[in-house]
gemmi code that builds the backbone of each chain (N, CA, C; Angstrom):
import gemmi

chains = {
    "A": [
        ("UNK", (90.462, 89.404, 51.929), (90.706, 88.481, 53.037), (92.173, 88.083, 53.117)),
        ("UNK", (92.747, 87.432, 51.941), (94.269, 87.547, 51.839), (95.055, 88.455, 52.537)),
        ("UNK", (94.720, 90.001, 52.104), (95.086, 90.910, 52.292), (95.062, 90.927, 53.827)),
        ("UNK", (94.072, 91.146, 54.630), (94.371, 91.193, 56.133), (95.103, 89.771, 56.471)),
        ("UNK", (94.943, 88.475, 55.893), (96.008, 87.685, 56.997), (97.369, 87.933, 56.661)),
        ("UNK", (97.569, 88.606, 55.703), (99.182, 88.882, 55.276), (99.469, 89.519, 56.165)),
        ("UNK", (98.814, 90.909, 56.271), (99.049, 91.961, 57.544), (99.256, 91.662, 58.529)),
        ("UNK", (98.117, 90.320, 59.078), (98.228, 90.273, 60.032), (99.746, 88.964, 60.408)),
        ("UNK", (100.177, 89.069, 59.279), (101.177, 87.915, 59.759), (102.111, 88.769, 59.997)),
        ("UNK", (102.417, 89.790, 59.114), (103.743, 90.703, 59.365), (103.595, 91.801, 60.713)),
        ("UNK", (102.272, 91.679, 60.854), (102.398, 92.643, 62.400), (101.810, 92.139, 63.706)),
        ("UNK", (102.524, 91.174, 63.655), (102.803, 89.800, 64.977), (102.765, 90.706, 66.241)),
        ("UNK", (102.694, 90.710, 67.078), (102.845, 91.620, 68.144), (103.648, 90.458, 69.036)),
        ("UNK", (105.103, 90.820, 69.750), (105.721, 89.744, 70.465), (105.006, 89.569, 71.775)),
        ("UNK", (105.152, 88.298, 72.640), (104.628, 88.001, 74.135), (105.836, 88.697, 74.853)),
        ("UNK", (105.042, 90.206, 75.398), (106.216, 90.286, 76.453), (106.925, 89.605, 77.389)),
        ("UNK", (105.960, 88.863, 77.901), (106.901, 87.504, 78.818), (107.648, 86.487, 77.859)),
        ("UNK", (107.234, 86.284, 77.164), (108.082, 85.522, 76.411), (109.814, 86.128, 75.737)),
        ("UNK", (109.084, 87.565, 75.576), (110.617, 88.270, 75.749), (111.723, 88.448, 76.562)),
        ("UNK", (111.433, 88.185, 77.468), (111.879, 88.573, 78.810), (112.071, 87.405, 79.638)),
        ("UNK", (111.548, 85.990, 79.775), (111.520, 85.133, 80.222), (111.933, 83.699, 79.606)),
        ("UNK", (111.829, 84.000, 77.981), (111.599, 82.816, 77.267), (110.848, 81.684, 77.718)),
        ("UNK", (109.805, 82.108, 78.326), (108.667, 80.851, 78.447), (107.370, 81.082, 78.224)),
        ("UNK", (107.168, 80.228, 77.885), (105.471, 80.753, 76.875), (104.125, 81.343, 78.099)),
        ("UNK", (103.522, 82.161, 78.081), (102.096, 82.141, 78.685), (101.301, 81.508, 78.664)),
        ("UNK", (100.366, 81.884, 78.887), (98.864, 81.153, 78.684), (98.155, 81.445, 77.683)),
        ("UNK", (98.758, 83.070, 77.221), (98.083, 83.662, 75.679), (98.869, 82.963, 74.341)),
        ("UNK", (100.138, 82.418, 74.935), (100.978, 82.581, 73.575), (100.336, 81.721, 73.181)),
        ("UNK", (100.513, 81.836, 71.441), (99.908, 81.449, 70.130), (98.217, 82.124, 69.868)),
        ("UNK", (97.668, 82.778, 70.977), (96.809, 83.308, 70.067), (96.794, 83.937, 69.129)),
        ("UNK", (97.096, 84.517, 68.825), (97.696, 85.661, 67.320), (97.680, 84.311, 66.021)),
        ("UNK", (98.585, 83.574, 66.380), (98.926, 82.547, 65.440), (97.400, 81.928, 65.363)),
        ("UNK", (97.139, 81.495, 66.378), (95.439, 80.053, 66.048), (94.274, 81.521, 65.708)),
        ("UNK", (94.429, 82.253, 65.795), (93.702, 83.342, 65.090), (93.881, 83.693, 63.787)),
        ("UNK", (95.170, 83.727, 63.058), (95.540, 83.811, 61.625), (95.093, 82.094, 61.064)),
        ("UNK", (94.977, 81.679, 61.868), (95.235, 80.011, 61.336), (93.149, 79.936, 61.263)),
        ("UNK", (92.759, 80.379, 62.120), (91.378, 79.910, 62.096), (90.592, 81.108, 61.197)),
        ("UNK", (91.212, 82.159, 60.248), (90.958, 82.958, 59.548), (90.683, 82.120, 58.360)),
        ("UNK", (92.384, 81.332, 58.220), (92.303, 80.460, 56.585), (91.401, 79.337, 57.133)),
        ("UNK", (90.843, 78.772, 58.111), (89.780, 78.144, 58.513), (90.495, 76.781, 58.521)),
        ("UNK", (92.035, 76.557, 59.463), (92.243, 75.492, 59.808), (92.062, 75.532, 61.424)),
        ("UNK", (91.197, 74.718, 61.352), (90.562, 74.823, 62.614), (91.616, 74.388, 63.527)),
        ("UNK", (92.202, 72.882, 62.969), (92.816, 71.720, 63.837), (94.189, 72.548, 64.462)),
        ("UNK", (94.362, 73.329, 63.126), (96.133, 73.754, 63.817), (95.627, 75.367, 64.595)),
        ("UNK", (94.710, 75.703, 64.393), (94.303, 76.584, 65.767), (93.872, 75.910, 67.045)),
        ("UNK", (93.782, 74.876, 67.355), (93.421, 74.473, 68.165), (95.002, 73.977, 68.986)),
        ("UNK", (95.506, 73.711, 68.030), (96.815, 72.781, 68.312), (97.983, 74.126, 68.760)),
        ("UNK", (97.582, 75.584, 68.141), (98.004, 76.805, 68.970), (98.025, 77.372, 70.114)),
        ("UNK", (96.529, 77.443, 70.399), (95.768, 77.652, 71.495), (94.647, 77.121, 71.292)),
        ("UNK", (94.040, 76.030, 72.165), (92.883, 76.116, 72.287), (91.695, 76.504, 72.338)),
        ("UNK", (91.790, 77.417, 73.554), (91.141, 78.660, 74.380), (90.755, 79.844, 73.164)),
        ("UNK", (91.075, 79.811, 71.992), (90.721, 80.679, 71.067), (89.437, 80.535, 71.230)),
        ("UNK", (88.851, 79.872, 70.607), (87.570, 79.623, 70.471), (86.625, 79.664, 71.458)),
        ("UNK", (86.964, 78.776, 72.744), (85.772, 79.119, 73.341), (85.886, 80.304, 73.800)),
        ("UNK", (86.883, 81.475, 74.061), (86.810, 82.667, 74.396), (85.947, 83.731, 73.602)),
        ("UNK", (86.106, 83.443, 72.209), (85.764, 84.013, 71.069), (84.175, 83.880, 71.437)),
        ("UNK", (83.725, 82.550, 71.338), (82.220, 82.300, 71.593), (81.728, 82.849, 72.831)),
        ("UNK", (82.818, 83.316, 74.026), (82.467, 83.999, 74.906), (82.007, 85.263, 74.959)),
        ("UNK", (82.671, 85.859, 74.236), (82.470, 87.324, 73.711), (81.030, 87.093, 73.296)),
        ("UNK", (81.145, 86.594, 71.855), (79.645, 86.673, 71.136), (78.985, 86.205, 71.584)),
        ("UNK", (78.562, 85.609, 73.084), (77.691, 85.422, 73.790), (77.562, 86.451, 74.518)),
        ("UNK", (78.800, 87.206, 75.121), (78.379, 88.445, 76.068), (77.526, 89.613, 75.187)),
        ("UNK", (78.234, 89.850, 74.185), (77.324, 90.983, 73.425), (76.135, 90.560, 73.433)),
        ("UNK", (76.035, 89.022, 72.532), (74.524, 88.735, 72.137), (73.684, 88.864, 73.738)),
        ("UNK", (74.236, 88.350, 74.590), (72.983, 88.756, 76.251), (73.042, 90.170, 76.304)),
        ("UNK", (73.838, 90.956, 76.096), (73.554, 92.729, 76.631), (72.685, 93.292, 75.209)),
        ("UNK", (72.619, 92.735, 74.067), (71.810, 93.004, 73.432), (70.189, 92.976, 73.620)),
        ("UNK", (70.272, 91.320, 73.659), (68.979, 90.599, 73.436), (68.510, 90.046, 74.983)),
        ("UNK", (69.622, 90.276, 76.214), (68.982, 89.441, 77.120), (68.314, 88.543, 77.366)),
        ("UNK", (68.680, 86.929, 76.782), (68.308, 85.965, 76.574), (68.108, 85.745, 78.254)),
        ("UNK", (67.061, 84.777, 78.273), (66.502, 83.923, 79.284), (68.006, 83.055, 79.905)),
        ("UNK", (67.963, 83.409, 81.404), (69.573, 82.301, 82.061), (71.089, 82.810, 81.542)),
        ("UNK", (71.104, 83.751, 80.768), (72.085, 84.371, 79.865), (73.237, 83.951, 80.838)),
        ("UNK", (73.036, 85.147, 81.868), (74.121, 85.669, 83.099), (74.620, 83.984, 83.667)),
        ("UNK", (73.830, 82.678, 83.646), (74.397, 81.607, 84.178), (75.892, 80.788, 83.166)),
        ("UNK", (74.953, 81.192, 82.066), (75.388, 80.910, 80.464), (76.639, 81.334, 80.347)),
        ("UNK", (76.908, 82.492, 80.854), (78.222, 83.255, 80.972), (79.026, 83.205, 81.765)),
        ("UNK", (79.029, 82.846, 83.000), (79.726, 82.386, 83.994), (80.280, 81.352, 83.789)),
        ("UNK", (78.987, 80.197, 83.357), (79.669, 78.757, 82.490), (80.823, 78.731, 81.409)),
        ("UNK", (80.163, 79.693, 80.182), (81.258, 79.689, 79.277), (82.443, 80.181, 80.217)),
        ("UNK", (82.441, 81.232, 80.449), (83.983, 81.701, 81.168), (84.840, 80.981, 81.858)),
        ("UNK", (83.816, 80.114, 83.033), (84.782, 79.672, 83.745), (85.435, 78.373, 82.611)),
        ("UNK", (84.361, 77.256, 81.839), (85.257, 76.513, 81.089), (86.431, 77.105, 80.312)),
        ("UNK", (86.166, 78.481, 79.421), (87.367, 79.425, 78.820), (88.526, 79.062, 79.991)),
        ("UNK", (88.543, 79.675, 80.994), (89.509, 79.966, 81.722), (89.945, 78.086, 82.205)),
        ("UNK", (89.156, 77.416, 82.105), (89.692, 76.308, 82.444), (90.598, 75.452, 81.542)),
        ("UNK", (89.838, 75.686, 80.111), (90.644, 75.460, 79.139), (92.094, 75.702, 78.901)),
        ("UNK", (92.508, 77.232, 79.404), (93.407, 78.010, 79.272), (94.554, 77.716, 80.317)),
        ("UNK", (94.027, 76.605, 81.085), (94.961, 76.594, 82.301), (95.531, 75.243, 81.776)),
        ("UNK", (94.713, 74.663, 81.466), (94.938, 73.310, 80.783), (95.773, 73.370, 80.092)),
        ("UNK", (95.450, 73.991, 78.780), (96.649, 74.092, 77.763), (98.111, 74.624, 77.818)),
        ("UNK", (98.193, 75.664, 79.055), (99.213, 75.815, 79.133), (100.191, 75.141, 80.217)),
        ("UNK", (99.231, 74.136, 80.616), (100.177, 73.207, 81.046), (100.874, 72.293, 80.398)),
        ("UNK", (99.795, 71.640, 79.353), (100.277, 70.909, 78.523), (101.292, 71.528, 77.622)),
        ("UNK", (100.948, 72.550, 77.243), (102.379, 73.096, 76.193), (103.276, 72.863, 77.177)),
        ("UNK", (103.380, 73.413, 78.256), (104.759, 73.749, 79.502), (105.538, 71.575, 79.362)),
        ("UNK", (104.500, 71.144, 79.342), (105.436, 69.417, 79.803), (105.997, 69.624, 78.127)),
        ("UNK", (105.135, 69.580, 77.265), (105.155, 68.774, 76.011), (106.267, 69.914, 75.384)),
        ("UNK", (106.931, 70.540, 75.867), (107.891, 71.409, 75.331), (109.249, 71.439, 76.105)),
        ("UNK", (109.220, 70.805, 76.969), (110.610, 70.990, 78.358), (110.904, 69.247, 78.457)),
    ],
    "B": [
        ("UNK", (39.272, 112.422, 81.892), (40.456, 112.375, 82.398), (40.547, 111.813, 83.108)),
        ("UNK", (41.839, 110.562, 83.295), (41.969, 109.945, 84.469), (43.324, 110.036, 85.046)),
        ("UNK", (43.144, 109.751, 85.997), (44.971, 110.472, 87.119), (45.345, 109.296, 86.634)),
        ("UNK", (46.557, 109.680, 86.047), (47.943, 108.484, 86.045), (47.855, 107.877, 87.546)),
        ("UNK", (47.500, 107.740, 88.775), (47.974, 107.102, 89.479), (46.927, 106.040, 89.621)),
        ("UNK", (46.115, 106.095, 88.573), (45.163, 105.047, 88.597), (45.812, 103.354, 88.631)),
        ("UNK", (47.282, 102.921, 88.348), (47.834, 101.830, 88.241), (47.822, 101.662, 90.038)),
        ("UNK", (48.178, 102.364, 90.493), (48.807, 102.214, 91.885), (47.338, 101.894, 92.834)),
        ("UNK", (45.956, 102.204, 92.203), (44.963, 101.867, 93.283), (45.074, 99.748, 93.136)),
        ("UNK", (44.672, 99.705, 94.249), (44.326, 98.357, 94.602), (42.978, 97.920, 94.045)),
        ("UNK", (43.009, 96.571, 93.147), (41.744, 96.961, 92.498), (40.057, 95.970, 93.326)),
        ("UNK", (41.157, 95.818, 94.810), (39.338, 95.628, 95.107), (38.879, 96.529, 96.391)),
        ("UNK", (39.752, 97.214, 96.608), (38.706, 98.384, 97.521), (39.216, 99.487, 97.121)),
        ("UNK", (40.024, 100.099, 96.167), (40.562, 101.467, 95.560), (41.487, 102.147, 96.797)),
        ("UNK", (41.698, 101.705, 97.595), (42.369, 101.734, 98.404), (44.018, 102.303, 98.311)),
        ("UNK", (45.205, 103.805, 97.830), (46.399, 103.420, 96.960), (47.095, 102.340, 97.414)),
        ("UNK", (48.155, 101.480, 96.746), (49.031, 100.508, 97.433), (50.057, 100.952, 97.678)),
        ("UNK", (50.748, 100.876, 98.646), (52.144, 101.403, 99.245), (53.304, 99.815, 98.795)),
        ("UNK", (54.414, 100.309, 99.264), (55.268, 98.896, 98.847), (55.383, 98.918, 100.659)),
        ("UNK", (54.849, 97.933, 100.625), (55.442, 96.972, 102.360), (56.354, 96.173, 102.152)),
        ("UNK", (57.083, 95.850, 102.919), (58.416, 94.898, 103.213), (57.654, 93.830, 102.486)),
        ("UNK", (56.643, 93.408, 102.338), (56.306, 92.094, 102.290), (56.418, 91.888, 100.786)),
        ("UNK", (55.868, 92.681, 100.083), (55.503, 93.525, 99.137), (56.978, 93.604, 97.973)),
        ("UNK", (58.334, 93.975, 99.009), (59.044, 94.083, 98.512), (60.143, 93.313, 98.254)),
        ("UNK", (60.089, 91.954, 98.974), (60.467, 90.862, 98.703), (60.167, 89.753, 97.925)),
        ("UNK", (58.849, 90.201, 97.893), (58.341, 89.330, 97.228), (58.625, 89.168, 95.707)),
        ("UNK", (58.771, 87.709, 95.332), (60.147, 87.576, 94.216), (58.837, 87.767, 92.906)),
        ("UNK", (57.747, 87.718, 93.004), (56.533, 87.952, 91.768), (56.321, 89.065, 91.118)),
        ("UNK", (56.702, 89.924, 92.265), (56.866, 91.462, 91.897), (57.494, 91.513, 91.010)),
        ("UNK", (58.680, 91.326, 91.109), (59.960, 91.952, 90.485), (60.508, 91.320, 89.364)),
        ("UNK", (59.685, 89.821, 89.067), (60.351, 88.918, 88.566), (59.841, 89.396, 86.868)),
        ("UNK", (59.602, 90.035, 86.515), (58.811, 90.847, 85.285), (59.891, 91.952, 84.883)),
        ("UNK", (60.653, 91.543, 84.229), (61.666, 92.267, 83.389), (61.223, 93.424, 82.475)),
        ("UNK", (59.874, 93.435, 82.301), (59.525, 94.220, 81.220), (59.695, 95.722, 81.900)),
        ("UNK", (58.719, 96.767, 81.072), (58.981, 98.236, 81.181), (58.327, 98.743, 82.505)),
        ("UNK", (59.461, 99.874, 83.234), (59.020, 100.075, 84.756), (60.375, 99.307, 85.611)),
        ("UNK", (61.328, 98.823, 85.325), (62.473, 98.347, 85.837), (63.228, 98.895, 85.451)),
        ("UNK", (64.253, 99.378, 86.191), (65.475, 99.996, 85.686), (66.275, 98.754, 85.899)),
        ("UNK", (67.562, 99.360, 84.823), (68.280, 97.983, 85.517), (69.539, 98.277, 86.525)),
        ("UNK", (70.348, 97.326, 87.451), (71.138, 97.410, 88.414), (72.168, 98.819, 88.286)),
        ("UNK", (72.979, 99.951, 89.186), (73.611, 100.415, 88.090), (75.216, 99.571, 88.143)),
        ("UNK", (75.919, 100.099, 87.202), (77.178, 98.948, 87.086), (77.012, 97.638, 86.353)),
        ("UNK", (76.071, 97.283, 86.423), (75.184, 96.239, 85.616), (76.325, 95.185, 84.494)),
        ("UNK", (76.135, 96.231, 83.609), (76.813, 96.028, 82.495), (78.609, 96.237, 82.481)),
        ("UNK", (78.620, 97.062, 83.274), (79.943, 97.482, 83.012), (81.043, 96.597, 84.325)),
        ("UNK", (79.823, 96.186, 84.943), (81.077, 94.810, 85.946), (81.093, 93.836, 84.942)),
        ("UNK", (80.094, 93.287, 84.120), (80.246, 92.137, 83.332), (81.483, 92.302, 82.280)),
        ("UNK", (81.545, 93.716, 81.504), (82.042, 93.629, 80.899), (83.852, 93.630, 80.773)),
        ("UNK", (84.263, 94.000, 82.327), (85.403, 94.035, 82.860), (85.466, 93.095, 83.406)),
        ("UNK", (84.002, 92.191, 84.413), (85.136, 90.594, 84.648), (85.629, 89.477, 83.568)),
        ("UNK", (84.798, 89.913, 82.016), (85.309, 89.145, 80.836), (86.496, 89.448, 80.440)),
        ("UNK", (86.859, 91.273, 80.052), (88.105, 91.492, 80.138), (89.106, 90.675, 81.077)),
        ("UNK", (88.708, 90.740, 82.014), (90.269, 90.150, 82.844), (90.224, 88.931, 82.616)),
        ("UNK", (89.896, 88.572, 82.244), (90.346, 86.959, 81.690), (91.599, 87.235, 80.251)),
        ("UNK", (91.208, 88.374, 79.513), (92.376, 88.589, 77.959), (93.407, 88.933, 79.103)),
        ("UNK", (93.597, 89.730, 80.014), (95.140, 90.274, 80.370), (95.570, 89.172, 81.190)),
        ("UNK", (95.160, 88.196, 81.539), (95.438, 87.337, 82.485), (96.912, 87.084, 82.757)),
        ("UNK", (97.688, 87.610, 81.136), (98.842, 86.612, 81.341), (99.721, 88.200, 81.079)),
        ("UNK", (99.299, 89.577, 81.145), (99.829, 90.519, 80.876), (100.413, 90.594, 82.112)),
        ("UNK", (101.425, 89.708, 82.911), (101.931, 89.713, 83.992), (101.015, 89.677, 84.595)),
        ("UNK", (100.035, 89.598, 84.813), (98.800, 89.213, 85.650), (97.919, 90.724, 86.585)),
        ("UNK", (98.695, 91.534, 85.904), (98.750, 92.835, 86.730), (97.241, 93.602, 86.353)),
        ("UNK", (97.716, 93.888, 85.030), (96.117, 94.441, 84.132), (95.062, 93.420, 84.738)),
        ("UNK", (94.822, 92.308, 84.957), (93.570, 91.469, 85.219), (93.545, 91.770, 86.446)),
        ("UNK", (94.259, 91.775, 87.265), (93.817, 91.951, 88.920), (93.129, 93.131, 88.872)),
        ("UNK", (93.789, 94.606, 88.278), (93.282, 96.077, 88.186), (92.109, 96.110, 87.982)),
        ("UNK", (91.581, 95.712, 86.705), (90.486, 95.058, 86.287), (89.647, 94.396, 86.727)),
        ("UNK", (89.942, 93.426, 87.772), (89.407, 92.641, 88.731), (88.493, 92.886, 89.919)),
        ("UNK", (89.824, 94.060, 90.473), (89.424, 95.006, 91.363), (88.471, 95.802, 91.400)),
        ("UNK", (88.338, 96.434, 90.349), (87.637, 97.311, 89.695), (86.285, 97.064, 89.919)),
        ("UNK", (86.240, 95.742, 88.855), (84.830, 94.965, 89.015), (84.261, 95.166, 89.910)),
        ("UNK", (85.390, 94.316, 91.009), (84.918, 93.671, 92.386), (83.759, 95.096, 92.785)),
        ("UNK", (84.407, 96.400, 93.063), (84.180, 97.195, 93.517), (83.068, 97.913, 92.999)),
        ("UNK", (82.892, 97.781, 91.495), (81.668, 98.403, 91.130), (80.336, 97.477, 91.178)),
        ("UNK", (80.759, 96.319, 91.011), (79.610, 95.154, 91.776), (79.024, 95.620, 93.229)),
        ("UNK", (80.213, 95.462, 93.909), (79.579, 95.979, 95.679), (79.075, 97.095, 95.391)),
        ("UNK", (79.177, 98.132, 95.203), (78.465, 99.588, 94.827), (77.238, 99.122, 94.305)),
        ("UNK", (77.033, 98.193, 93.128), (75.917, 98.198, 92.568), (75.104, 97.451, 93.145)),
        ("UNK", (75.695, 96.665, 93.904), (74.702, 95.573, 94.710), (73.845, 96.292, 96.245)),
        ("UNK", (75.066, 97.296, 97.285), (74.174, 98.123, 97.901), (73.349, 98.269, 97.076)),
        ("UNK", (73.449, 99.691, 96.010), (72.180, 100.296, 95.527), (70.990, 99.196, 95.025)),
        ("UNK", (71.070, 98.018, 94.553), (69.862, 97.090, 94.605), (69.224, 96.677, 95.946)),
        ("UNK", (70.251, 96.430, 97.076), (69.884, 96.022, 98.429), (68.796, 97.443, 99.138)),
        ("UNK", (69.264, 98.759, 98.871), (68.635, 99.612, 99.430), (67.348, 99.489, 98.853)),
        ("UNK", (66.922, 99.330, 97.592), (65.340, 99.192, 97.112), (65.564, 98.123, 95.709)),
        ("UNK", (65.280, 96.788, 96.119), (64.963, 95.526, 95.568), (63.849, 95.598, 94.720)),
        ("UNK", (63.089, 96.459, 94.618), (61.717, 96.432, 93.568), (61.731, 96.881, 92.614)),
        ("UNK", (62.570, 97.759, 92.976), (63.144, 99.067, 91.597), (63.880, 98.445, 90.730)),
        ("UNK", (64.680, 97.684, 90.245), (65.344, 97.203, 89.712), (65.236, 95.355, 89.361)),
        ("UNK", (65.007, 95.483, 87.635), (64.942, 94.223, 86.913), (65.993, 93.128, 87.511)),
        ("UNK", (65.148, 91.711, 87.933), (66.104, 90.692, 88.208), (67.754, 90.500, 87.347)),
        ("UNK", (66.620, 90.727, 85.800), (67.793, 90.366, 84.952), (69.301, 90.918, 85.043)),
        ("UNK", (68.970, 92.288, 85.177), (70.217, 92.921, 85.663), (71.070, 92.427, 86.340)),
        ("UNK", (70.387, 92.158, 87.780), (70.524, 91.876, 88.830), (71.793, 90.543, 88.705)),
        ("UNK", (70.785, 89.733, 88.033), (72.260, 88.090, 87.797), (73.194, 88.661, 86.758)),
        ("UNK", (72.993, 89.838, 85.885), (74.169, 89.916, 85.263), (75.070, 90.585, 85.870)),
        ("UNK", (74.957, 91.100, 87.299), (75.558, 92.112, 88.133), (76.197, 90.325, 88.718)),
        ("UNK", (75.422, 89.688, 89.097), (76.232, 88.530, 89.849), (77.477, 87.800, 88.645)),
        ("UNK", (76.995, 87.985, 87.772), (77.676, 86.755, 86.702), (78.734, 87.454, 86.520)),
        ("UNK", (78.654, 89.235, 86.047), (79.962, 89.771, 86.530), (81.152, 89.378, 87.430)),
        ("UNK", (80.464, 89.503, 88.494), (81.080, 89.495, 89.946), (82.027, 88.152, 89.738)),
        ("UNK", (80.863, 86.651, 89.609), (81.958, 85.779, 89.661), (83.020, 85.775, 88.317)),
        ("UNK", (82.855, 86.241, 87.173), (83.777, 86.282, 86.061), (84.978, 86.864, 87.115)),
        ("UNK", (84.877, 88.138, 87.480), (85.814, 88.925, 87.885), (86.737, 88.213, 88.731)),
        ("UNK", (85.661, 87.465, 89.914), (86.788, 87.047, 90.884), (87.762, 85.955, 89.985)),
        ("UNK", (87.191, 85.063, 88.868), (87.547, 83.806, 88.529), (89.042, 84.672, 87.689)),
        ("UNK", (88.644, 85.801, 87.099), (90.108, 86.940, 86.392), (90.920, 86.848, 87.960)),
        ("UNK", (90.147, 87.388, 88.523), (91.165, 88.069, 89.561), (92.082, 86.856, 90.274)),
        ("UNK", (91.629, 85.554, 90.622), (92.542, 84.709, 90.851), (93.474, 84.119, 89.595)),
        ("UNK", (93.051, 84.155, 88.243), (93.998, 83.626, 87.412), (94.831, 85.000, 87.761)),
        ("UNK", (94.916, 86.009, 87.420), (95.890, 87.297, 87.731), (96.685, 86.948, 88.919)),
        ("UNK", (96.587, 86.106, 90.428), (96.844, 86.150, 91.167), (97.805, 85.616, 91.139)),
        ("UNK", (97.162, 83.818, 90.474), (98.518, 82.788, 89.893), (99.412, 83.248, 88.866)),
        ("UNK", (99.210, 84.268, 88.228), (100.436, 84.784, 87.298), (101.220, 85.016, 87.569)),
        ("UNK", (100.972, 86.314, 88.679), (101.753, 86.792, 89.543), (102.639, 86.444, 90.782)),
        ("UNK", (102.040, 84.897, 91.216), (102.622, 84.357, 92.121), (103.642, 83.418, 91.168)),
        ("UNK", (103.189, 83.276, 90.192), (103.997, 82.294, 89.377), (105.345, 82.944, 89.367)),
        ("UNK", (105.344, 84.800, 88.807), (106.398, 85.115, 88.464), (107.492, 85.581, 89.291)),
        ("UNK", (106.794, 85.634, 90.370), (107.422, 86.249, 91.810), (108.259, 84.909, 92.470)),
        ("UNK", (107.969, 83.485, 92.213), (108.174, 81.877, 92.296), (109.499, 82.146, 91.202)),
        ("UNK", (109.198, 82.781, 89.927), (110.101, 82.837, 89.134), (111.277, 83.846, 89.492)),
        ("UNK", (111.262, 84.464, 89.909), (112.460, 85.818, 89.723), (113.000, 85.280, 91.424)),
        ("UNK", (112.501, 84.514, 91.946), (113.230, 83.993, 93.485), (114.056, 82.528, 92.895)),
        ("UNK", (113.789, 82.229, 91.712), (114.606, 80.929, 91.586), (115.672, 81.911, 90.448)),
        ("UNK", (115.730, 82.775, 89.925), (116.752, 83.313, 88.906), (117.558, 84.431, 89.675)),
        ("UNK", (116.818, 84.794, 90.963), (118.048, 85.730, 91.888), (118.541, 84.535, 93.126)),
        ("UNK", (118.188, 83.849, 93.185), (119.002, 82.710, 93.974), (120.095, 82.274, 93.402)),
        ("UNK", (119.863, 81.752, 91.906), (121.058, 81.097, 90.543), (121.815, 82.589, 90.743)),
        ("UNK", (121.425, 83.459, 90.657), (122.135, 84.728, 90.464), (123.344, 85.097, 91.361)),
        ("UNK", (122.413, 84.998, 92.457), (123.093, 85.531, 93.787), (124.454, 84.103, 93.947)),
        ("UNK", (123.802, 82.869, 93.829), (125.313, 81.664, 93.789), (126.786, 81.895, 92.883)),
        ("UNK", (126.031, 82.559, 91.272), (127.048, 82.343, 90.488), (128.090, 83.781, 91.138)),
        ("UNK", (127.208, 84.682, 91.876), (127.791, 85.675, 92.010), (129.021, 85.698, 93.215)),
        ("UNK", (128.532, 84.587, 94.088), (129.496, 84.135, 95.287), (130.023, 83.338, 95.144)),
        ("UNK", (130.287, 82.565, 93.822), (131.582, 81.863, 93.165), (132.241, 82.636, 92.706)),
        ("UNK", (131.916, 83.740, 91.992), (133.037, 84.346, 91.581), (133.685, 85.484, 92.484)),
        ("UNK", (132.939, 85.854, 93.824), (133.751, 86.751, 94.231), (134.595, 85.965, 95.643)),
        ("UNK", (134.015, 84.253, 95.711), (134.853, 84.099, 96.943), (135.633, 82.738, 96.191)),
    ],
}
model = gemmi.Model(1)
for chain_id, residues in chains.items():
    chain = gemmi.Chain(chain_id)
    for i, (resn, *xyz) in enumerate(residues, 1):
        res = gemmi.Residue()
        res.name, res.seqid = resn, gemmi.SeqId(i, " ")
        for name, pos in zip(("N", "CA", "C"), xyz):
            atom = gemmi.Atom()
            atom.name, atom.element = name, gemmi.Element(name[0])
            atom.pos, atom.b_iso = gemmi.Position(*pos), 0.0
            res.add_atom(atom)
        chain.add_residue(res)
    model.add_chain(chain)
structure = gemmi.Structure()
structure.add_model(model)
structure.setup_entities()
């Protein structure tokens, strides 16, 4: 387990917009609240990106409905997503004030 | 021996049953997910591209619209082919063909604001551009 977050610290992949623009996205810090919610600090993944998580739970809800086709699934999923994506708009607003 | 089409007689005058319009709207029919339903086609694979476009959202917003599009388009395809025969095909599918659809559009407008964002952006850095450039040549 060590072993992959080391890796994964040294093979960061940069935000192309952030290269090019110097201003953060809406993705930046996932990579980071993903290494961070590996060693299982939740708070400072959250304090990265938010949107980690409920995206994450988005996924493993989409597989788990194309698997198992739970009862309301398809409503279930629309819900999670759109909060994901709402989350994501959120936070990167707030980074955008709380940084300028 | 009995003829397989023994399901299809009507069981109070043996009469075969045909599907009538009436028949084929009717939401009792169809509402039975189990075996004998196919499911929508595209089904799966709009859902699984309007979730994608939500990860590229911020890849300049470009990949999520593509993606978006995509969806959009294999949804409408898949939704005719349910509209042409509604009986044939499991509800369930059916809302995951919708739940697709709206994921996609909800990608396809964050992709939209990316892109309008950055196009907002490169008109305020060739404006600064274009000034510093007519100070120095006048």
């Amino acid at each position: 387990m060590e072993t992959i977050i080391t890796f994964l610290e040294q093979h960061l992949l940069t935000c192309s917009v952030k290269g090019l623009f110097g201003v953060d996205c809406p993705g930046c810090g996932m990579q980071r609240a993903f290494i961070a919610l590996l060693r299982g600090e939740i708070i400072e993944s959250l304090k990265l990106n938010a949107s980690l998580i409920p995206f994450i739970i988005t996924v493993f809800f989409t597989i788990g409905h194309l698997i198992f086709s739970f009862s309301n699934g398809a409503r279930y999923i629309v819900i999670l997503f759109s909060t994901t994506s709402l989350i994501l708009i959120v936070n990167f607003v707030v980074k955008l004030i709380l940084h300028s | 021996m009995t003829p397989p089409e023994i399901n299809n007689l009507d069981p109070q005058d043996g009469i075969p049953k045909f599907e009538t319009p009436s028949s084929i709207n009717n939401p009792i029919n169809n509402s039975n997910n189990g075996n004998g339903y196919q499911t929508v086609p595209n089904s799966i694979g709009v859902l699984v591209l309007g979730i994608l476009s939500i990860c590229f959202c911020w890849c300049y917003g470009i990949v999520s619209i593509i993606l978006g599009i995509v969806a959009l388009v294999l949804a409408s395809a898949g939704e005719k082919e349910y509209n042409l025969n509604p009986a044939r095909y499991s509800i369930a599918s059916y809302k995951n063909l919708k739940a697709g659809k709206t994921c996609a559009i909800i990608g396809l407008s964050l992709g939209g604001l990316t892109i309008l964002g950055f196009i907002v952006y490169f008109i305020i850095v060739g404006t600064f551009a274009a000034g510093i450039l007519n100070a120095f040549t006048h």
